[in-house]
KEKE-3310 file (N, C-alpha, C; in steps of 0.2 Angstrom, whole numbers, plus 5000, padded with zeros to 4 digits):
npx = (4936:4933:4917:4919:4920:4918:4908:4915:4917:4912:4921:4932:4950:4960:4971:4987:4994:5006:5016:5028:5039:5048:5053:5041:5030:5025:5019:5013:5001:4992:4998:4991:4977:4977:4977:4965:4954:4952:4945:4946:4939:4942:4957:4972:4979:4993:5005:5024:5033:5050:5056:5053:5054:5048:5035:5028:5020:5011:5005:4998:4993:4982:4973:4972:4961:4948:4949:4949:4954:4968:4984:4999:5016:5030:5047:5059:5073:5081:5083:5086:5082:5084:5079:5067:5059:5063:5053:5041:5038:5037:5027:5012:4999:4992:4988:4995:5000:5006:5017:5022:5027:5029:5026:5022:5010:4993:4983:4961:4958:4969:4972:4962:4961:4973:4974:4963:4970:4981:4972:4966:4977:4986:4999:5006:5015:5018:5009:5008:5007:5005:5015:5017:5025:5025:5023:5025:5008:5003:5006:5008:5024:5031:5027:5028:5035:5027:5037:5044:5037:5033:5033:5034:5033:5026:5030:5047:5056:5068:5069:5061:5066:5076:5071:5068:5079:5084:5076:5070:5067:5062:5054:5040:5036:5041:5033:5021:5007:5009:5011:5013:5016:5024:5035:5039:5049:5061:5078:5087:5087:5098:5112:5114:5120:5104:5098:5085:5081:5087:5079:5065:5070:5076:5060:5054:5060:5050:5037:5026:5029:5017:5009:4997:4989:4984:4988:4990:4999:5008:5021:5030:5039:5049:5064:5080:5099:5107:5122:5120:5110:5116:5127:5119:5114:5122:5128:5134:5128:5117:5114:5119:5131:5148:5149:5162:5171:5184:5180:5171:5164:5167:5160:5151:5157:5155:5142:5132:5139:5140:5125:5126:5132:5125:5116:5121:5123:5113:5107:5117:5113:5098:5082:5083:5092:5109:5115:5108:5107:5120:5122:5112:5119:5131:5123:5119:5130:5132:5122:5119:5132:5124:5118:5123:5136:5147:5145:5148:5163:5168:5165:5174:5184:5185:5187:5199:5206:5207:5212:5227:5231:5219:5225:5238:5238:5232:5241:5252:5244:5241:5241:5225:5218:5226:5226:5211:5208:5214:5206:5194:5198:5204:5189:5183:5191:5188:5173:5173:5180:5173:5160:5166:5176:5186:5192:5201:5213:5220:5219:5225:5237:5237:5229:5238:5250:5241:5238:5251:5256)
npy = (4641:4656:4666:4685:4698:4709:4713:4716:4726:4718:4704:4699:4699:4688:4681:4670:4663:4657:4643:4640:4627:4616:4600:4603:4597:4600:4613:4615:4615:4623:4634:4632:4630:4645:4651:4645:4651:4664:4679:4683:4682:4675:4664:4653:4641:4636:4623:4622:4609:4607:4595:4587:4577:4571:4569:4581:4581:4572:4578:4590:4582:4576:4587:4590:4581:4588:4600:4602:4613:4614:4616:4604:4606:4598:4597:4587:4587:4594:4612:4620:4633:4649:4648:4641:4648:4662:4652:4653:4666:4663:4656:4652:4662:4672:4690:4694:4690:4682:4675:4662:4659:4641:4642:4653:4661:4670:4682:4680:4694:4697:4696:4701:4714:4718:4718:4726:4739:4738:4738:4750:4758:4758:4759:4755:4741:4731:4725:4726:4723:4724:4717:4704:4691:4677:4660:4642:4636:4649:4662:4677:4685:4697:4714:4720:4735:4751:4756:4746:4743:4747:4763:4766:4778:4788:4797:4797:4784:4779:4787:4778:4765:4771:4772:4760:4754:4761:4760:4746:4731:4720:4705:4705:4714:4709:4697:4701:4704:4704:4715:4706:4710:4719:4708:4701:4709:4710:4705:4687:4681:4682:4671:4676:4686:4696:4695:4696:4710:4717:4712:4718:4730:4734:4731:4741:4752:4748:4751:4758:4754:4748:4748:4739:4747:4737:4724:4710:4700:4686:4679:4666:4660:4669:4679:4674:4673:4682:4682:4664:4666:4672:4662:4651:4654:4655:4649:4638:4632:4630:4621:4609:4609:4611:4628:4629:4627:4624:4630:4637:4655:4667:4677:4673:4679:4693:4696:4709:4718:4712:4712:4728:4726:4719:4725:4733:4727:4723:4734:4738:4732:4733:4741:4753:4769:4770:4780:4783:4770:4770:4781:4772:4762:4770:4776:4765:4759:4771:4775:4761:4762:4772:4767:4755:4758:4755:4742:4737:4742:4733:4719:4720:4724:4709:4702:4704:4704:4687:4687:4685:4671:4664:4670:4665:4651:4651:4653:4645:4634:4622:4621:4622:4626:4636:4649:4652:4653:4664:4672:4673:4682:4690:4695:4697:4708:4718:4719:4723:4737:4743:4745:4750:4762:4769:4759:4753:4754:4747:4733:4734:4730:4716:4713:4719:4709:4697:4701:4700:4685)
npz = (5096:5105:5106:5102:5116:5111:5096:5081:5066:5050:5041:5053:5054:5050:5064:5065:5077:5082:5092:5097:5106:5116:5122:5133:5140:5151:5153:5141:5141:5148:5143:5125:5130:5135:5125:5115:5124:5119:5116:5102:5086:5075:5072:5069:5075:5078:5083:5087:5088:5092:5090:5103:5118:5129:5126:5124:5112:5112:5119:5112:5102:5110:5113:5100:5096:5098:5095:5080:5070:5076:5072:5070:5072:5066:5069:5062:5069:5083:5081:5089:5100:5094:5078:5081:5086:5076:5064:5072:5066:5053:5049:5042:5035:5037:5039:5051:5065:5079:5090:5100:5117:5125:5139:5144:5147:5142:5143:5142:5132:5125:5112:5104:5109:5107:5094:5091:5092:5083:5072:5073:5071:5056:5052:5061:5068:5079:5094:5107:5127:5145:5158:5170:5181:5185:5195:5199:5202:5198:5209:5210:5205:5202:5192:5180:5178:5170:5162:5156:5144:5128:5115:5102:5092:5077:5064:5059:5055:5060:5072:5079:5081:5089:5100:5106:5106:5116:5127:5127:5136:5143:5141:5140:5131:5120:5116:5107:5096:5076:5064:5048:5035:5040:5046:5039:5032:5040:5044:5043:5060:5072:5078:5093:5109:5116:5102:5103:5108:5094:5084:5088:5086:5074:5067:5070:5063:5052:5055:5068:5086:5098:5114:5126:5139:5148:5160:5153:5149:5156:5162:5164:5176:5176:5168:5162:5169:5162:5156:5156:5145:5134:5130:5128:5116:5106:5093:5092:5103:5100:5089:5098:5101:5113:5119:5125:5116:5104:5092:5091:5090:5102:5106:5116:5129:5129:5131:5134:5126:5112:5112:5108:5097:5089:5087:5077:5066:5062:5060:5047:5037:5035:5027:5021:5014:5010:5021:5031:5036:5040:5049:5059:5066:5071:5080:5089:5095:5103:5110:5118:5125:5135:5141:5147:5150:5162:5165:5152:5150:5162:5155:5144:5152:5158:5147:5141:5152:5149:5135:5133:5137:5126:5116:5116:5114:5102:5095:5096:5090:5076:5058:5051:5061:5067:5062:5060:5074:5078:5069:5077:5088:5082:5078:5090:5096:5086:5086:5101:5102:5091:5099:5112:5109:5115:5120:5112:5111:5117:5112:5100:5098:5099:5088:5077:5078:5076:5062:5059:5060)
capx = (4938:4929:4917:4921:4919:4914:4909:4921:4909:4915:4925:4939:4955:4965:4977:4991:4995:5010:5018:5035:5040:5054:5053:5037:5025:5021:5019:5011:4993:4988:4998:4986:4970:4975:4975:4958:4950:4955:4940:4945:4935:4949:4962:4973:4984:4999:5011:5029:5038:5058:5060:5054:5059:5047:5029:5025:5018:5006:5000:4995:4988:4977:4970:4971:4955:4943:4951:4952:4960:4973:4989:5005:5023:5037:5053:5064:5080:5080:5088:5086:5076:5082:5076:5061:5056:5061:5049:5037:5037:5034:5024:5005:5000:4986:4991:4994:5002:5006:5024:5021:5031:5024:5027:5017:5001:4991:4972:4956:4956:4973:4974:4957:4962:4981:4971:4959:4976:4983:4966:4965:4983:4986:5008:5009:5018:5017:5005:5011:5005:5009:5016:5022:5028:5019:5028:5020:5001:5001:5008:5012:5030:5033:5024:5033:5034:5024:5044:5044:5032:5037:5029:5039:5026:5028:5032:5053:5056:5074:5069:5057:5072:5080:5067:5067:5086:5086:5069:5068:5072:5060:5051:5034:5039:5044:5026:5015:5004:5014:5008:5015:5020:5034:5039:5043:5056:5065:5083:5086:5088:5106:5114:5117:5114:5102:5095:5078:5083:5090:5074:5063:5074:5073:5055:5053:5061:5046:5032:5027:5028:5012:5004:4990:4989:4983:4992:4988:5003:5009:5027:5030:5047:5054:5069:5085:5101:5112:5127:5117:5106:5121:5128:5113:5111:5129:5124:5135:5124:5110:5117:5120:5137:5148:5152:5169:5177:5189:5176:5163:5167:5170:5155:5147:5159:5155:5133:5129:5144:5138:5118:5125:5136:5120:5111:5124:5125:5107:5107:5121:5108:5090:5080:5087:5098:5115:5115:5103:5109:5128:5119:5110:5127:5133:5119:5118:5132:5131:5113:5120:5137:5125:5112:5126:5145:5149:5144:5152:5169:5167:5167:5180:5190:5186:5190:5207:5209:5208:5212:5233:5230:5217:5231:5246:5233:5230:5248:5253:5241:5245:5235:5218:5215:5230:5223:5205:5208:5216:5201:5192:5202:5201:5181:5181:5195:5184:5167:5176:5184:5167:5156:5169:5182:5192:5195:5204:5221:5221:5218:5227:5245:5235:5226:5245:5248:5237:5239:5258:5253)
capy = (4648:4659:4671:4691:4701:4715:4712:4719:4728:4715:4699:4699:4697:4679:4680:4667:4659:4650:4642:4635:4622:4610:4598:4606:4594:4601:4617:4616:4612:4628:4638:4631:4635:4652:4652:4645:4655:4670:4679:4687:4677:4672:4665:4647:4639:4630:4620:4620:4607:4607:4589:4585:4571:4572:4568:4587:4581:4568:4583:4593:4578:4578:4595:4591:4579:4590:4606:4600:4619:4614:4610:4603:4606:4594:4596:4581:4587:4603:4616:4626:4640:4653:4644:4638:4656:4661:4647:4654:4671:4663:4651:4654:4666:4679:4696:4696:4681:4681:4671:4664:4651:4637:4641:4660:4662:4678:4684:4680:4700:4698:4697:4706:4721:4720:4719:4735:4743:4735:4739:4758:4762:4755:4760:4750:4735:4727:4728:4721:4722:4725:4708:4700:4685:4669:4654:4638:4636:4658:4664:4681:4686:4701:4715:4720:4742:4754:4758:4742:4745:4751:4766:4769:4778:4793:4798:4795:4776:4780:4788:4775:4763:4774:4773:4752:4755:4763:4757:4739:4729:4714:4700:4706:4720:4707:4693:4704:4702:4708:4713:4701:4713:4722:4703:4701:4713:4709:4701:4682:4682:4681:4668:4681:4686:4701:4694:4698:4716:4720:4709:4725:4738:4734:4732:4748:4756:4747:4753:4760:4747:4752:4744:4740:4748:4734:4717:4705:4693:4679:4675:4659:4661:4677:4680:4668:4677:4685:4676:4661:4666:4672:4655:4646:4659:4655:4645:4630:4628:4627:4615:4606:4607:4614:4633:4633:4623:4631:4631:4642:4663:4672:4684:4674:4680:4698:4699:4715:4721:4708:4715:4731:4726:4713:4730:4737:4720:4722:4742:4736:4728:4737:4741:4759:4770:4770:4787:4781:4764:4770:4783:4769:4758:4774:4779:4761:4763:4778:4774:4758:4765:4777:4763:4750:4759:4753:4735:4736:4742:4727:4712:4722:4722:4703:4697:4709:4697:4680:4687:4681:4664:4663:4672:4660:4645:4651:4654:4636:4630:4620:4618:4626:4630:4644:4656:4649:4651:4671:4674:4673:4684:4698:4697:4702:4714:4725:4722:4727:4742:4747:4747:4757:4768:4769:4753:4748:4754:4739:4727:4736:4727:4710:4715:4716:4701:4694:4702:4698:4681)
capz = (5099:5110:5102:5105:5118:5108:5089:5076:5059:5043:5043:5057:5050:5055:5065:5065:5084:5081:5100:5096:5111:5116:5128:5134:5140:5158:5153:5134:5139:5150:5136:5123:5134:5133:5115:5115:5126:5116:5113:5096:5084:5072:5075:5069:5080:5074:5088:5083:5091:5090:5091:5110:5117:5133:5126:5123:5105:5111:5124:5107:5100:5116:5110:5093:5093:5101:5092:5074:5068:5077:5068:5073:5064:5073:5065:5065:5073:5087:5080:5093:5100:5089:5072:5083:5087:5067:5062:5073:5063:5048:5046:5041:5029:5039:5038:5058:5070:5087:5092:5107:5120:5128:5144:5146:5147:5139:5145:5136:5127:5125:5107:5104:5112:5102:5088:5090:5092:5076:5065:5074:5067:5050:5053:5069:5064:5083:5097:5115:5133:5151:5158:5178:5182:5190:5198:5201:5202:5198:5213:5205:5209:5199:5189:5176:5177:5165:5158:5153:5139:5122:5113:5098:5085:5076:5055:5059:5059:5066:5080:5082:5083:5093:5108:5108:5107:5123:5132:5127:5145:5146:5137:5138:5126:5112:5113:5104:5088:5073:5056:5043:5030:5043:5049:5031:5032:5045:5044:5048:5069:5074:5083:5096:5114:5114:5098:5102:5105:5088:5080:5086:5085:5064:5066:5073:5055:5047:5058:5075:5091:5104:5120:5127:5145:5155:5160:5149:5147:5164:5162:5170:5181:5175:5166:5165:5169:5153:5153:5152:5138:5130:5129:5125:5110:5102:5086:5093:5108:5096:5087:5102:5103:5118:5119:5126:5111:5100:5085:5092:5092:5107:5108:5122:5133:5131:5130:5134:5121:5109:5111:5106:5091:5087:5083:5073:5061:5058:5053:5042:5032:5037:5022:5023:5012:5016:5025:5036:5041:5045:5056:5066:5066:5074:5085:5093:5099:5108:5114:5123:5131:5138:5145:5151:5153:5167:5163:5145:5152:5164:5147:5142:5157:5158:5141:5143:5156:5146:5129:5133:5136:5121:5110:5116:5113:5096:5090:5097:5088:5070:5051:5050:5070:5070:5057:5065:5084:5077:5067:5083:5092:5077:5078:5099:5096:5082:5090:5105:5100:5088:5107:5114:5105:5119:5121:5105:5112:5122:5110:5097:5097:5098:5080:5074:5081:5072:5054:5056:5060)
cpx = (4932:4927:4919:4919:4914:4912:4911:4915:4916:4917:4930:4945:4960:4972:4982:4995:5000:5017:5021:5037:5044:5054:5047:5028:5021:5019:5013:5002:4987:4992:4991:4982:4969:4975:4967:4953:4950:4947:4937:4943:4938:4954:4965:4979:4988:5004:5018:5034:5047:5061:5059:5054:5054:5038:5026:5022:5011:5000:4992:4991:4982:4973:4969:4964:4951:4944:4953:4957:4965:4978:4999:5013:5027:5041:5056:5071:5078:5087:5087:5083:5076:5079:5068:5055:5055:5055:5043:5033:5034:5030:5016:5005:4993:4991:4993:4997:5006:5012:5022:5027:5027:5025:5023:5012:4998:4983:4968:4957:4963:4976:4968:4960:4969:4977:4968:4964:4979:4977:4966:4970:4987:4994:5009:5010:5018:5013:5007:5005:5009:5010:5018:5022:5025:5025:5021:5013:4998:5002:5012:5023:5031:5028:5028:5033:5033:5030:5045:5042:5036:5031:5034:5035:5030:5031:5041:5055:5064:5074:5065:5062:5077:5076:5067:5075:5088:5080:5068:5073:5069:5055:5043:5031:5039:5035:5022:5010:5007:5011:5014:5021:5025:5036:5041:5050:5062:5070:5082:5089:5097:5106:5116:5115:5112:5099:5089:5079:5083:5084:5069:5065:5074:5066:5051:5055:5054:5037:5032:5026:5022:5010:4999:4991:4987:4985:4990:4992:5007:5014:5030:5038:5052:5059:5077:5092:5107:5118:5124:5115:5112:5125:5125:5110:5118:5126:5127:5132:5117:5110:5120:5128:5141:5152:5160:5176:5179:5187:5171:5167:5164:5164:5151:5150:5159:5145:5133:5133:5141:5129:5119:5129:5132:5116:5117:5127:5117:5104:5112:5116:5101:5091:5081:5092:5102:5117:5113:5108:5116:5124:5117:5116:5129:5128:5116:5123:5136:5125:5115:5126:5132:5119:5117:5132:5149:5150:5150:5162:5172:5169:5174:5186:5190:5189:5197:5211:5211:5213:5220:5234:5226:5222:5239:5243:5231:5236:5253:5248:5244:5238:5231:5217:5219:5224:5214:5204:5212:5210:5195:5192:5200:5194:5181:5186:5189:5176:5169:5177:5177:5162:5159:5176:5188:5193:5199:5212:5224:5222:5223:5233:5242:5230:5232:5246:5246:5238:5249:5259:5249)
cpy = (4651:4665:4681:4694:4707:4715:4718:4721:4720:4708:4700:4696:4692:4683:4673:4663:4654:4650:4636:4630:4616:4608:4602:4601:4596:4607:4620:4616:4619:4635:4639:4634:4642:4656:4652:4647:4660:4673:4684:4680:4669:4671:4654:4646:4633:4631:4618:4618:4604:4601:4584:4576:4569:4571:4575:4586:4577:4572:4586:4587:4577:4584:4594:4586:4582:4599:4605:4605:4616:4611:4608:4601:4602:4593:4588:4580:4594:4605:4620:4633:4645:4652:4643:4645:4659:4658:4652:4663:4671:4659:4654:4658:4671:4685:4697:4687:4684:4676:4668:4657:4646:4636:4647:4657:4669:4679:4684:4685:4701:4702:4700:4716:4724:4721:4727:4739:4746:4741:4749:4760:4758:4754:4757:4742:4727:4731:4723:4723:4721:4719:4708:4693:4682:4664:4650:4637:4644:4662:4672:4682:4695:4706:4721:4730:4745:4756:4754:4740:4750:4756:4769:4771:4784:4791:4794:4788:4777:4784:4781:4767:4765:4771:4765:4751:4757:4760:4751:4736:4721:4710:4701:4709:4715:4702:4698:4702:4706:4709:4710:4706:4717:4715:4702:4703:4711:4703:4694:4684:4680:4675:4671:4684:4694:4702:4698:4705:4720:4717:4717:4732:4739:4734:4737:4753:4756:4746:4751:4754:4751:4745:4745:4741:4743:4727:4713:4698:4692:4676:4669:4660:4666:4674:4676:4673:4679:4681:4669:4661:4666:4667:4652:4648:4658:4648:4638:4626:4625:4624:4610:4604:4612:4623:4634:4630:4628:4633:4636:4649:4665:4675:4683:4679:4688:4700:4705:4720:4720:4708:4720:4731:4721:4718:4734:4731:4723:4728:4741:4734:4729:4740:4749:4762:4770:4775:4784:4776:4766:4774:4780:4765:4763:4773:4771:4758:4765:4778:4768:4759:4770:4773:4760:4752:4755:4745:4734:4735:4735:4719:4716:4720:4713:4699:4699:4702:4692:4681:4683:4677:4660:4664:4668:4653:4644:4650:4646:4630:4627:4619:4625:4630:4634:4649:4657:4653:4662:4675:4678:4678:4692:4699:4701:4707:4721:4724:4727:4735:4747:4750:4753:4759:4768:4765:4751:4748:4747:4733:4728:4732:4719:4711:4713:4713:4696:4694:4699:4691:4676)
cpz = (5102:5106:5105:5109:5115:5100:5085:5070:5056:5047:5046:5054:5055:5058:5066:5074:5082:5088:5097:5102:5110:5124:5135:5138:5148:5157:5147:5136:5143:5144:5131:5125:5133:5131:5116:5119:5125:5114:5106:5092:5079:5069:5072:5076:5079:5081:5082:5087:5089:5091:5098:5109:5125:5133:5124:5117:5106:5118:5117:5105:5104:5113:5105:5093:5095:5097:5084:5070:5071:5074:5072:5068:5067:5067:5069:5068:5076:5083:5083:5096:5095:5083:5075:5083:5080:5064:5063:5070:5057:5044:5046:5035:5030:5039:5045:5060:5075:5088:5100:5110:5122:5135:5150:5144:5144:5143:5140:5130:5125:5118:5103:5104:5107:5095:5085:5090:5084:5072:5064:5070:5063:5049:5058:5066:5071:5088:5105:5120:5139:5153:5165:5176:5186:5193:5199:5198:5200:5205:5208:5209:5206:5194:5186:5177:5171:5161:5154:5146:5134:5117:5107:5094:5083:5068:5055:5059:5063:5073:5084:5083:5089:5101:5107:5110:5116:5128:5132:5132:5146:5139:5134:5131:5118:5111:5112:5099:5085:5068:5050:5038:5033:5046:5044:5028:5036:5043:5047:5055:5070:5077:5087:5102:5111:5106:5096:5102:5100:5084:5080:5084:5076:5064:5067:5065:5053:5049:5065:5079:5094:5108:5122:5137:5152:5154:5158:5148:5153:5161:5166:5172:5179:5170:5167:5165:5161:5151:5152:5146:5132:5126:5126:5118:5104:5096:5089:5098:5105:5091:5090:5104:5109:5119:5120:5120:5106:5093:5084:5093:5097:5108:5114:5126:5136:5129:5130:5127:5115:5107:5106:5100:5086:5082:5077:5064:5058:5055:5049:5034:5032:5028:5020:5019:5016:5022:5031:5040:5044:5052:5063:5068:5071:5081:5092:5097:5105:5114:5122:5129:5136:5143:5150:5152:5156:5166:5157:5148:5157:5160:5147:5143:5154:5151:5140:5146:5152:5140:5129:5131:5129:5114:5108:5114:5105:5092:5091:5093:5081:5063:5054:5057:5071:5067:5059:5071:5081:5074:5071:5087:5088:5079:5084:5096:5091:5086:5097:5105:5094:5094:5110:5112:5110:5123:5116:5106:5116:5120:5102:5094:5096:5092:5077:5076:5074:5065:5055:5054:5053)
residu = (UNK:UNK:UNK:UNK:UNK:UNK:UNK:UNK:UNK:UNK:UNK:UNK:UNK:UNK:UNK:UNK:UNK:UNK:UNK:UNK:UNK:UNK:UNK:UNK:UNK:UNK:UNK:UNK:UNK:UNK:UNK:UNK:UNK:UNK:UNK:UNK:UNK:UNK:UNK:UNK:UNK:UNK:UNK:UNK:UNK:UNK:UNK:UNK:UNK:UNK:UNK:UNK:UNK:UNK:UNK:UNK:UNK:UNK:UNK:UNK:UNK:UNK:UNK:UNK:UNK:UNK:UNK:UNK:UNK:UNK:UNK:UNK:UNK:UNK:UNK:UNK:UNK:UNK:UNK:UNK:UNK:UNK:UNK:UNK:UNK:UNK:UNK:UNK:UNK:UNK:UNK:UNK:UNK:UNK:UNK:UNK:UNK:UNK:UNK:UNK:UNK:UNK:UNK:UNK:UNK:UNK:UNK:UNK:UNK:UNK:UNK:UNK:UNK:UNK:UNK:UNK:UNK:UNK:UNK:UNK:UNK:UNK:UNK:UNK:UNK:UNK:UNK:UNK:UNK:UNK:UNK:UNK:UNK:UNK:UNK:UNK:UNK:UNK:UNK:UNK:UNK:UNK:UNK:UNK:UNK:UNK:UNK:UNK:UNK:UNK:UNK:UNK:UNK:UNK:UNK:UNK:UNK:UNK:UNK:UNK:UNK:UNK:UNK:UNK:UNK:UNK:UNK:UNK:UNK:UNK:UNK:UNK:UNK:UNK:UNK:UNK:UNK:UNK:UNK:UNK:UNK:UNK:UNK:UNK:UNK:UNK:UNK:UNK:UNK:UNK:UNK:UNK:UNK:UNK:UNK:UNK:UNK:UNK:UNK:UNK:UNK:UNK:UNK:UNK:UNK:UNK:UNK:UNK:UNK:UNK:UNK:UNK:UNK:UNK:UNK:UNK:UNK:UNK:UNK:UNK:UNK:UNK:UNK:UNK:UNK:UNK:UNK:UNK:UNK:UNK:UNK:UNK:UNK:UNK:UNK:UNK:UNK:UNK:UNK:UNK:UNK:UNK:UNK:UNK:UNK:UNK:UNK:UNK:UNK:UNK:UNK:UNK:UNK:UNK:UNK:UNK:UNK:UNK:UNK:UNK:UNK:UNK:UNK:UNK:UNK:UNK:UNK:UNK:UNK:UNK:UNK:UNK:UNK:UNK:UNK:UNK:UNK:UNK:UNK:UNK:UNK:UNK:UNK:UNK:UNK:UNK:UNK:UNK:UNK:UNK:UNK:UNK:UNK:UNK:UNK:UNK:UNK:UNK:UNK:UNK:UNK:UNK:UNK:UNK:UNK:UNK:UNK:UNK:UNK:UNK:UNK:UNK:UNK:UNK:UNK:UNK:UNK:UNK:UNK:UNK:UNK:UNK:UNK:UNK:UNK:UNK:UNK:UNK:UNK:UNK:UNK:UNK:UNK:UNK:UNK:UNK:UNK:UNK:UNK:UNK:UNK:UNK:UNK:UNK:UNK:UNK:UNK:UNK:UNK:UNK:UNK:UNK:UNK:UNK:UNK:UNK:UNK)
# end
């Protein structure tokens, strides 16, 4: 590792660098790099491959005899990015670790600078940076806007939940360095789209998020579109089975919906007396009907649409997959009708249905 910019008093405290990767071998070897060109002093770096199928393991091993620190975790089955990304939270045992992918890139003071953030304010639990996006050989395409950026500080941790609730919009926001002792708290990660979302919005309870004002982290081809993700976030995708089978629940079909009913699972269970946590259940919400409405009302409409054919497909059904395939059915209708209130009339008669059922 590359020594510091600017020397730190005492022994620098380790941080943890751990770069989960699936199927990643075109991508993993300028990640890496720029790790090792970091020029905070110390720092480990664990690769966590999800099972690739593609040579991304004998990349690292390339790295690994010239970088002996460097270690390599290779599960024996992909379970998935969310587990992979999980992993990536907890594996090591520095006070501080870093998540990363293996397809971004960071700047040499990247993790330096998150650090002096970190050390200056002892409550700040995450430390980010301004982010764009690259294509190709780094051809920029995009730079990400200063809005983009999360500043939740401050004595209140539900406010400071509040403002990631409302303000969290893009990726760069989430690769930060974290401090261990609030990653500890945090809920396991949903199967769920808008997952990441609801991950800081709990960490924000458990100390302030902050940035560092100059662009620091290279997103390699931007953002994939929502319904996608959505999909690819439903636990059966990530157990490789396929979305639209009559096993897997419904909540793709509404993401945006399913972001803000993601956040109201996880103040359900936030370290938080009860007062509190109904509040943020409530106030999440509120906060998202008043970011995405229009869109919300949108799922709504659409799954309205479908909901018939999934209802007569259920009740035709025989054995385990009736009460099953209704089950399914109840869950959208109360998420549904918890986002917005005034949709429940809708879905209301297909509830009873269901209980008479």
């Amino acid at each position: 590792m590359a020594g510091p910019a600017h020397p730190v008093s005492g022994d620098p405290p380790t941080v943890d660098v751990n770069l989960f990767a699936f199927n990643a071998a075109d991508t993993i070897g300028p990640a890496i790099e720029s790790v090792l060109a970091q020029t905070w002093p110390a720092l480990t770096l664990t690769i966590i491959d999800n099972a690739s199928t593609d040579g991304t393991a004998d990349v690292v091993r390339h790295y690994k005899g010239s970088v002996p620190s460097l270690h390599l975790y290779r599960a024996r089955v992909n379970g998935g990015s969310v587990v992979n990304c999980q992993r990536a939270f907890t594996l090591g045992d520095a006070d501080f670790l870093m998540p990363k992918t293996a397809d971004d890139l960071i700047a040499p003071d990247f993790i330096e600078k998150a650090m002096r953030v970190l050390l200056s304010h002892p409550d700040c639990a995450m430390c980010h940076a301004g982010g764009l996006v690259f294509a190709g050989q780094g051809m920029v395409r995009q730079v990400y806007p200063q809005t983009h950026r999360l500043h939740a500080v401050g004595p209140d941790a539900g406010e400071r939940a509040r403002h990631v609730m409302a303000h969290y919009t893009s990726a760069p926001s989430f690769w930060g360095v974290y401090r261990r002792d609030a990653v500890d708290r945090l809920a396991r990660f949903r199967y769920r789209a808008g997952w990441d979302h609801a991950v800081l919005a709990e960490l924000a309870l458990y100390g302030e998020i902050r940035h560092i004002p100059e662009t620091l982290f290279f997103r390699r081809d931007g953002g994939k579109p929502v319904d996608r993700i959505a999909r690819a976030s439903t636990e059966a995708a990530q157990r490789g089975n396929e979305v639209e089978e009559e096993t897997t629940d419904l909540r793709w079909m509404t993401p945006l919906i399913t972001t803000a009913f993601t956040h109201v699972e996880i103040f359900a269970v936030a370290r938080l007396p009860a007062a509190e946590r109904i509040a943020l259940m409530a106030d999440a919400a509120r906060i998202f009907r008043a970011r995405w409405m229009p869109l919300l009302r949108q799922e709504a409409a659409a799954f309205r649409a479908a909901r018939p054919a999934l209802h007569d497909s259920a009740h035709a059904a025989d054995g385990v997959r009736r009460p099953w395939l209704l089950r399914r059915l109840a869950d959208m209708d109360e998420v549904i009708a918890t986002i917005l209130p005034d949709e429940a009339g809708a879905t209301a008669p297909a509830r009873r249905g269901v209980a008479a059922a």
